[in-house]
Structure formats: structure tokens, C-alpha cells
N, C-alpha and C positions, 0 to 999 in steps of 0.2 A: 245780458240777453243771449249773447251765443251758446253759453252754457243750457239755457234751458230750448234753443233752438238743436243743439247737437244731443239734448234729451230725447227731442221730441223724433229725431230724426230716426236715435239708432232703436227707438220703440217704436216706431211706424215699420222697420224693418224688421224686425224682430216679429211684431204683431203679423205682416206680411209671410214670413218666411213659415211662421208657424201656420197660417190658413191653406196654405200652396201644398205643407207637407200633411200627410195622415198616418195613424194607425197602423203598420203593420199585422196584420192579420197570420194568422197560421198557414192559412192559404198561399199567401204572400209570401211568407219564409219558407215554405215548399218548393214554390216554382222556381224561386231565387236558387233554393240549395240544388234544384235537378240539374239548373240550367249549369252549374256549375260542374257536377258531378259527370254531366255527358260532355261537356266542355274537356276535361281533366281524360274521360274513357276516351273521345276520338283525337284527341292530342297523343295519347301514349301508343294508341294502338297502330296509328302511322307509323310510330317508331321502332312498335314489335314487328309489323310486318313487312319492315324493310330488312331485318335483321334475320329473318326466318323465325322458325319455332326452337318455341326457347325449352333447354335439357334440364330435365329435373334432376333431384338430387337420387344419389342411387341409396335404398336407405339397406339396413341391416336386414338380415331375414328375421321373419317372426321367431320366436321361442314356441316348441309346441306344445301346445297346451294336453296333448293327449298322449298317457305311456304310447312305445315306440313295439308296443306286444301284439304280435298278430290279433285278433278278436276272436278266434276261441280261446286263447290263452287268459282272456280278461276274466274278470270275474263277476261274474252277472250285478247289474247295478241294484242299493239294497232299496226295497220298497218302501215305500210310504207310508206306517199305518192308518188308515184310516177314524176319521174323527165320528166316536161312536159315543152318542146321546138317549138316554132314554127320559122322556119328558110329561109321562102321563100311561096310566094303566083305564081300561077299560073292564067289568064286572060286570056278568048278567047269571044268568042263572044257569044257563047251559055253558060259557064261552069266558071267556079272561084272554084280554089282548094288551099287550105293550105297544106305546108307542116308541119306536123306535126310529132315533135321525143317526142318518149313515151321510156324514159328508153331507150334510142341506135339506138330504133326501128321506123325506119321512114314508116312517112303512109302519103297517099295523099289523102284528105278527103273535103267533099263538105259543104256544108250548110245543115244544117240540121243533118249528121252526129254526132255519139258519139264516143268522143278518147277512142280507145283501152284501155282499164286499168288503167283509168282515169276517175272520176266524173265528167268529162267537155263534152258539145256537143259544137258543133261548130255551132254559133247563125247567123256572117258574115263575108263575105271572099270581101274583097277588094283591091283596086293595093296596099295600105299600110298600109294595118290593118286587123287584123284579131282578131274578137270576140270571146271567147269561152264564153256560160253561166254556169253558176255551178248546177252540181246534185244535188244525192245522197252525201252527206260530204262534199259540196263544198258550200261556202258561195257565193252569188252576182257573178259577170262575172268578165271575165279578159279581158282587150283590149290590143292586143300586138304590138305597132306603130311599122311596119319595116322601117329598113331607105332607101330611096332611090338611086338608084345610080347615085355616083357624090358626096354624102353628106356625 
């Protein structure tokens, strides 16, 4: 019988110990972890500022990242060409217009016209092609066949 009295004994505490305890929640592991963490900050910092301010390390100088050339001596940085689309022609009877995207920038532009921020003018505008010839920077012409619809 003591056998199943020291049963019943260390399962009444057992059963007890687990009703008394809960769940740790997220919540719970939060407060736990600050109370810790400002615990650990105002522990150390007594100790920083009995000692004075503490001396960093002295570190290397940077490498320069720019030639060492007065700036008229540089040589002008090279540009960007711009991203030049053409995405649809326009036909009337009087009028022929390209659409034309310059960098996002859509323009509808004639013959004869020069793309916005672009070294290309527009030479000719057809139901499936559109000519640009080259400026300033721009070598010979570009022909852009559009495709037809159906094809």
C-alpha cells in the first residue's frame, strides 16, 4: 500500500505543480528578455561611467575613391544613352505620327521632328516602319519594322 500511496502522492504534486504553472506567452518572453537586457545595460553602464569615456580604436584612413586630378583635368563623365522605343505608328490622310518612348516617356512625333533626349530625328513615319536618322552621337539611321496586326 505505500507504494501506491507514494503514487498517489508524487501525482497530486505533479497535477498541482502543473495547474499553479501556465503557458508562457510571447508577451511573457518579452518582458522577461527587457527586464534582463536593461538589467545587463544599467549594470555595465555604472561601470563605463566610473571609468570615464571609453577610446575608440583609431582606424586607417579611407583609400580614395576619386583620381587625385584637379576637376578640369577629369574628363567629363560618359552619358547615358537613352532608352529609345518606338511602339505604334499613327496614319491619316493629312498626318503620320510615331509613337515614340524615350526613357517611359511617350511622345507622338512627326516627320521631321527630333526625339526628346535622344540624338535621333525622325527621317519617316509609315503604316510599318518608322525611320529615325542619327545626330549628334548617333551613328547612320535606325529602321524599326513594326509588326502588323494578325502577325
Amino acid at each position: 500500500m505505500s507504494r501506491y500511496v507514494d503514487r498517489l502522492a508524487i501525482g497530486t504534486v505533479i497535477s498541482l505543480m502543473c495547474t499553479a504553472s501556465h503557458a508562457q506567452t510571447i508577451g511573457d518572453y518579452s518582458r522577461a528578455q527587457r527586464a534582463i537586457i536593461e538589467s545587463n545595460i544599467a549594470r555595465h553602464a555604472a561601470r563605463h561611467t566610473a571609468t570615464g569615456p571609453v577610446d575608440l580604436p583609431v582606424l586607417p584612413p579611407a583609400a580614395a575613391s576619386a583620381p587625385a586630378m584637379p576637376p578640369a583635368l577629369l574628363p567629363p563623365p560618359a552619358a547615358v544613352a537613352p532608352q529609345v522605343t518606338v511602339t505604334g505608328v499613327i496614319v491619316t490622310s493629312s498626318k503620320a505620327l510615331a509613337e515614340v518612348w524615350v526613357d517611359g516617356v511617350s511622345y507622338m512625333l512627326a516627320e521631321g521632328q527630333r526625339v526628346p533626349g535622344a540624338p535621333w530625328t525622325v527621317s519617316a513615319v509609315a503604316a510599318h516602319r518608322v525611320v529615325l536618322s542619327g545626330g549628334r552621337g548617333a551613328r547612320g539611321s535606325r529602321t524599326i519594322v513594326l509588326a502588323s496586326e494578325g502577325s
